[in-house]
C-alpha positions as CSV (number, residue, x, y, z in Angstrom):
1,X,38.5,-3.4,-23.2
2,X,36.3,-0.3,-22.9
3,X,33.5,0.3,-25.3
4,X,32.8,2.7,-28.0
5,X,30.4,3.7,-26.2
6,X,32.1,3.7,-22.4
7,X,34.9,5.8,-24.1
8,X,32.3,8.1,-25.9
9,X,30.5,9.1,-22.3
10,X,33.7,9.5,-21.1
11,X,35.2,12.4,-23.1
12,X,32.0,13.7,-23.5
13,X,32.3,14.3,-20.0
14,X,35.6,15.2,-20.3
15,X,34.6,18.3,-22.9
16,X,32.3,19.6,-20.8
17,X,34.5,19.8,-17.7
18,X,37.1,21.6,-19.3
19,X,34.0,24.5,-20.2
20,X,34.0,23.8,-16.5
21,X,37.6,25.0,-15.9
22,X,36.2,28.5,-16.6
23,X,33.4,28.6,-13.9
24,X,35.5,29.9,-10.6
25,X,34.1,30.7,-7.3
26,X,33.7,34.6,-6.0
27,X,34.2,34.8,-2.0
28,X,34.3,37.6,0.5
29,X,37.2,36.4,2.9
30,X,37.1,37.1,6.6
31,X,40.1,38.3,8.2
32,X,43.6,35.5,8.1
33,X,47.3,36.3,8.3
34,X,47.6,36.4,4.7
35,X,44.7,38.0,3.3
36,X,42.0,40.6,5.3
37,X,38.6,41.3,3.9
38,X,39.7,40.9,0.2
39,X,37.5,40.3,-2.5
40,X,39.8,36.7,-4.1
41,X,38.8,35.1,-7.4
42,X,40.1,31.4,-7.6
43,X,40.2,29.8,-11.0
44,X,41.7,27.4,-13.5
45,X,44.6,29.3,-15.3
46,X,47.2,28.0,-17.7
47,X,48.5,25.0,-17.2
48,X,45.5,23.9,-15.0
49,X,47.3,26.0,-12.4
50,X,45.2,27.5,-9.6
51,X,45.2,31.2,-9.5
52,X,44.0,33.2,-7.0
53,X,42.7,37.3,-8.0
54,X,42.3,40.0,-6.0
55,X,39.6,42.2,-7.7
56,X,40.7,45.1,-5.6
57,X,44.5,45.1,-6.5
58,X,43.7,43.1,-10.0
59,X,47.3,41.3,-9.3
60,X,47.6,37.8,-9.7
61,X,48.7,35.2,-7.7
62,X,50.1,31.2,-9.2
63,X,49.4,28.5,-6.2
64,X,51.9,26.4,-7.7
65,X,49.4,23.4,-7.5
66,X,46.8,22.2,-10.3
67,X,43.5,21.3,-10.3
68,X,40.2,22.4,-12.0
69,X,36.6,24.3,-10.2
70,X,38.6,25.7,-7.2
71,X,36.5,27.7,-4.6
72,X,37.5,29.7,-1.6
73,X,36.1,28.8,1.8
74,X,33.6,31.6,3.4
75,X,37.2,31.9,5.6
76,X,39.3,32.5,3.0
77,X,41.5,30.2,4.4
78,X,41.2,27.4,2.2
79,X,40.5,26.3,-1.2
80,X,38.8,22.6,-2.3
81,X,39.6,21.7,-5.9
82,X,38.9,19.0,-8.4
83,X,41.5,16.6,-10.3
84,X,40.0,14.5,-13.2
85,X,42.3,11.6,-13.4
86,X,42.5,7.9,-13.9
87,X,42.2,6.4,-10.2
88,X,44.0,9.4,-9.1
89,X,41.7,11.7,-9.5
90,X,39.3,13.2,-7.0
91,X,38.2,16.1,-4.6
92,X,41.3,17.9,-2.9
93,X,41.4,20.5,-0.2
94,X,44.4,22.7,0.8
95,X,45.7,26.1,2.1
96,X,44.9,29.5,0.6
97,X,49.1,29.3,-0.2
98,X,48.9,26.3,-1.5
99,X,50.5,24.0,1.5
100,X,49.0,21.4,3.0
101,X,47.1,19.5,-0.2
102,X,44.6,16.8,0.9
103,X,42.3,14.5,-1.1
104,X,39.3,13.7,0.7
105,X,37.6,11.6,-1.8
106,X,38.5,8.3,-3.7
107,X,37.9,8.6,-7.7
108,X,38.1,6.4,-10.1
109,X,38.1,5.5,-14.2
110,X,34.1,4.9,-13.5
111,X,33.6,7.8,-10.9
112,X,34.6,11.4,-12.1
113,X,34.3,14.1,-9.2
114,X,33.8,18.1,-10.0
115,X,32.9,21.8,-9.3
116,X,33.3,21.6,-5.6
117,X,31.4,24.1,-3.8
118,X,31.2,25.3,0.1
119,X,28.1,25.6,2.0
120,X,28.0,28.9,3.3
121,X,28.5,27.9,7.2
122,X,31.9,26.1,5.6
123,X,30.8,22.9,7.4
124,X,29.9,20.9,3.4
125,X,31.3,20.5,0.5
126,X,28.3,20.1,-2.6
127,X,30.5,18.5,-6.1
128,X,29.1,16.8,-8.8
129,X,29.8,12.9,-9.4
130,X,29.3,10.8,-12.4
131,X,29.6,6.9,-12.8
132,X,29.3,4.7,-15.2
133,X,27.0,2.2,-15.5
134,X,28.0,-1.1,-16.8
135,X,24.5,-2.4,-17.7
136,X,23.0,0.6,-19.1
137,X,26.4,1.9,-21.0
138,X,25.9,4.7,-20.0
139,X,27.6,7.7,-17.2
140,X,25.4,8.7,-14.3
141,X,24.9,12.3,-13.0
142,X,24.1,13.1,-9.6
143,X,25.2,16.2,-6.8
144,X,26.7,15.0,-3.8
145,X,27.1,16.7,-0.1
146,X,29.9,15.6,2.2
147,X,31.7,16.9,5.6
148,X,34.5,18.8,4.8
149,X,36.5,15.6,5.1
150,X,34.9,13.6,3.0
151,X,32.6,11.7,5.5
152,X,29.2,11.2,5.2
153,X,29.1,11.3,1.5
154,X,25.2,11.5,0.3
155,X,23.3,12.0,-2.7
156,X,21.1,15.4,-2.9
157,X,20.0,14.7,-6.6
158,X,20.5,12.5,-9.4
159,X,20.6,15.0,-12.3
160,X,21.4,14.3,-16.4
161,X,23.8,17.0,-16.3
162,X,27.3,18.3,-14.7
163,X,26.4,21.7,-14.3
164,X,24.7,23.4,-10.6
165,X,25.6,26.2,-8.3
166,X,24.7,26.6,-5.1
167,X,22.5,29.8,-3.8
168,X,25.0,32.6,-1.6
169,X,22.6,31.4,1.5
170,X,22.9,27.8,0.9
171,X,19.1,27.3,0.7
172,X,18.9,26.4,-3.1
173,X,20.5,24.9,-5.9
174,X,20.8,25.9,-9.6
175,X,21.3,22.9,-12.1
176,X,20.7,21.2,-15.5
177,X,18.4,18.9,-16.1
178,X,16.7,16.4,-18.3
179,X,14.6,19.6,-19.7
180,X,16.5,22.7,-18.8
181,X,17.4,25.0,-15.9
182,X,16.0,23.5,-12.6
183,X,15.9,25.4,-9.3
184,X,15.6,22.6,-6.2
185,X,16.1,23.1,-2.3
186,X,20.0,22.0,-1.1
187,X,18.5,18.6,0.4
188,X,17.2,17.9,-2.8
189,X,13.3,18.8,-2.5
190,X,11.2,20.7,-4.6
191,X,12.7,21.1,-8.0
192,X,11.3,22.5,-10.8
193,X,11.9,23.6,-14.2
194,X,12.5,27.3,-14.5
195,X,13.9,27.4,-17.9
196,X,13.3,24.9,-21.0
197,X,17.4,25.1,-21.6
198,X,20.1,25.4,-19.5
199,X,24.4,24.7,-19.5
200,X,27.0,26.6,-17.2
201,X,25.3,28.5,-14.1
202,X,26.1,30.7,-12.0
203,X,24.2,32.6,-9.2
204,X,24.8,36.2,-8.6
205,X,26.7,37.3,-5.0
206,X,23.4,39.1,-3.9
207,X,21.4,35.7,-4.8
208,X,18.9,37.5,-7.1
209,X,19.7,36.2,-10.6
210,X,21.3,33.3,-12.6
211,X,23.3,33.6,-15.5
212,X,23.6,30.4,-17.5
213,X,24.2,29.8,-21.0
214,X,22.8,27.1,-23.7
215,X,26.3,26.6,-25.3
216,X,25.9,30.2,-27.5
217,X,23.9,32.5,-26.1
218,X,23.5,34.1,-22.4
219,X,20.8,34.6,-20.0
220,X,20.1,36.0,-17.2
221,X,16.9,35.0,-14.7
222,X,15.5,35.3,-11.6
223,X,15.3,32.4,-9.2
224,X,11.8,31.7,-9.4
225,X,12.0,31.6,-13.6
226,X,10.6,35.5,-13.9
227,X,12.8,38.4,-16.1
228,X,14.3,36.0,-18.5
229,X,16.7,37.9,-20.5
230,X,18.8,37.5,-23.4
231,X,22.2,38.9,-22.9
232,X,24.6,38.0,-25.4
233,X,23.6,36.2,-28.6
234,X,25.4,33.7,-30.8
235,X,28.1,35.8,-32.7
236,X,28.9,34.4,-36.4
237,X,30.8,31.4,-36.5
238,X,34.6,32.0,-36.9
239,X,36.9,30.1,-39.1
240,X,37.7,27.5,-36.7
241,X,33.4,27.0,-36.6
242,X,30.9,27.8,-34.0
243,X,31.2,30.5,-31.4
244,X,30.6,29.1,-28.1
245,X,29.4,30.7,-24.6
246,X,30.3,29.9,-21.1
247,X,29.7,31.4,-17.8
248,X,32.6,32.3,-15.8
249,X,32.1,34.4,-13.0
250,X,30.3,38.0,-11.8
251,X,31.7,40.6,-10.4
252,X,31.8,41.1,-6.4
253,X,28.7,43.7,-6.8
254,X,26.3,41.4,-8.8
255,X,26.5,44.4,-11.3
256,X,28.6,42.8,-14.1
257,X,29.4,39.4,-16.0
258,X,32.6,37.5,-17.4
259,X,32.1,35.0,-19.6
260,X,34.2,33.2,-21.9
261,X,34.0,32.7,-25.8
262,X,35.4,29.6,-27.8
263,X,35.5,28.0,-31.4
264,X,36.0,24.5,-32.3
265,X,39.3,23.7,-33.0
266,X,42.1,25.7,-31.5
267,X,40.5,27.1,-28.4
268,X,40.4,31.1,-28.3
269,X,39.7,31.9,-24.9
270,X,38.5,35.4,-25.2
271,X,37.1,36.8,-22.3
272,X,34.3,39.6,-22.3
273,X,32.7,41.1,-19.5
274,X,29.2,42.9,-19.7
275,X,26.9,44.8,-17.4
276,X,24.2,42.4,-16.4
277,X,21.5,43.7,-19.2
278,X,24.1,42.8,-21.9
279,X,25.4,46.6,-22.4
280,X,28.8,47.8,-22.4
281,X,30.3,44.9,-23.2
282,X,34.3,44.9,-23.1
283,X,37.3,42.8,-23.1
284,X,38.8,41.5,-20.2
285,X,42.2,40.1,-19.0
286,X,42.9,38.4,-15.7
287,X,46.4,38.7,-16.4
């Protein structure tokens, strides 16, 4: 039998993720049968569908396959995906139509696997991994690189939190710590605290801020911790309770921001997007 405690890491986990369903990957694909020099928008629709959105057409399209954190390959030829399941779950890769669905990583009850992410060369695969640990009772945090496959798994980090990004260049990584917003080379070197809090990132297309959020507000920064700015501040709780943020994605030009607000209780899902000094802010529908 599990713990209280076991089971208590474990949907806390599981509460964060889904915040995570909202945090998509931007990509500028390179030229394929299907798609030429599109700006595509994967995500985590309804359903736990993956969707893919074409900012320049704004239509719509349902892969037909679930799966949670998709991002496009600097290709756009194929999409890696997470599944949080029971022994089942794990880090997938498959066509940009959906065909061809591989899993290229073993999880397990004591091993969740998310937010996969390309290197820019498309050559790695960066994801976050926890596990639990028996002796401590407690789940264990860390990013992960691999080969596209799934070979050569190695740890880059061990972190206290499931949230990073990785830099448009590949150089650096974004993620939550023990005491805030860290910025830290890809090989794991050299971090630091840029920030005293920190939740959902994400880096900018042009690489020259971060947007994160703290659970109810947003910020914006600059990589190394200059031009902190708040952007949207903690509206008044509704009748279901507390207002919360999340990232989910800029715009192609690095000139605006979606984000995501949600109460406890029956989620709301309302989507805003805002220019990147927190003016002109606006509703916005994928669909």
């Amino acid at each position: 039998m599990l713990s209280w405690k076991k089971k208590s890491f474990f949907f806390l986990f599981l509460a964060t993720f889904l915040c995570g369903c909202f945090q998509s990957t931007i990509a500028q694909t390179r030229s394929t049968d299907k798609i030429t020099s599109e700006e595509i928008f994967t995500f985590t629709g309804s359903r736990d569908y993956i969707y893919l959105f074409n900012w320049s057409t704004k239509k719509c399209k349902n892969t037909r396959i679930k799966g949670h954190d998709p991002a496009l390959s600097p290709d756009g030829k194929k999409i890696v995906f997470a599944v949080v399941k029971s022994y089942t779950g794990g880090i997938f890769v498959m066509n940009i139509d959906g065909s061809d669905k591989k899993k290229i990583t073993k999880g397990s009850y004591e091993r969740v696997m998310s937010r996969p992410q390309w290197s820019p060369d498309g050559k790695k695969i960066f994801f976050i991994a926890s596990r639990y640990n028996r002796d401590k009772e407690e789940w264990i945090w860390g990013i992960y690189v691999m080969n596209i496959d799934g070979t050569e798994e190695t740890l880059v980090k061990a972190t206290e939190g499931s949230y990073f990004d990785l830099s448009p260049d590949g150089t650096k990584i974004a993620f939550k710590g023990s005491n805030g917003l860290y910025i830290m080379n890809s090989d794991g070197t050299d971090d630091k605290t840029i920030y005293k809090k920190s939740g959902a990132i994400r880096w900018s297309p042009n690489g020259k801020k971060i947007v994160f959020s703290d659970g109810w507000n947003l910020y914006t920064i600059d990589p190394d911790g200059s031009d902190l700015k708040l952007i949207v501040k903690q509206r008044k709780s509704s009748v279901f309770g507390p207002i919360g943020i999340c990232v989910w994605t800029w715009t192609p030009d690095s000139k605006k921001i979606i984000y995501v607000e949600s109460a406890e209780g029956p989620f709301m899902g309302r989507f805003w997007i805002i220019n990147t000094d927190g003016t002109d802010r606006k509703p916005w529908r994928w669909h």
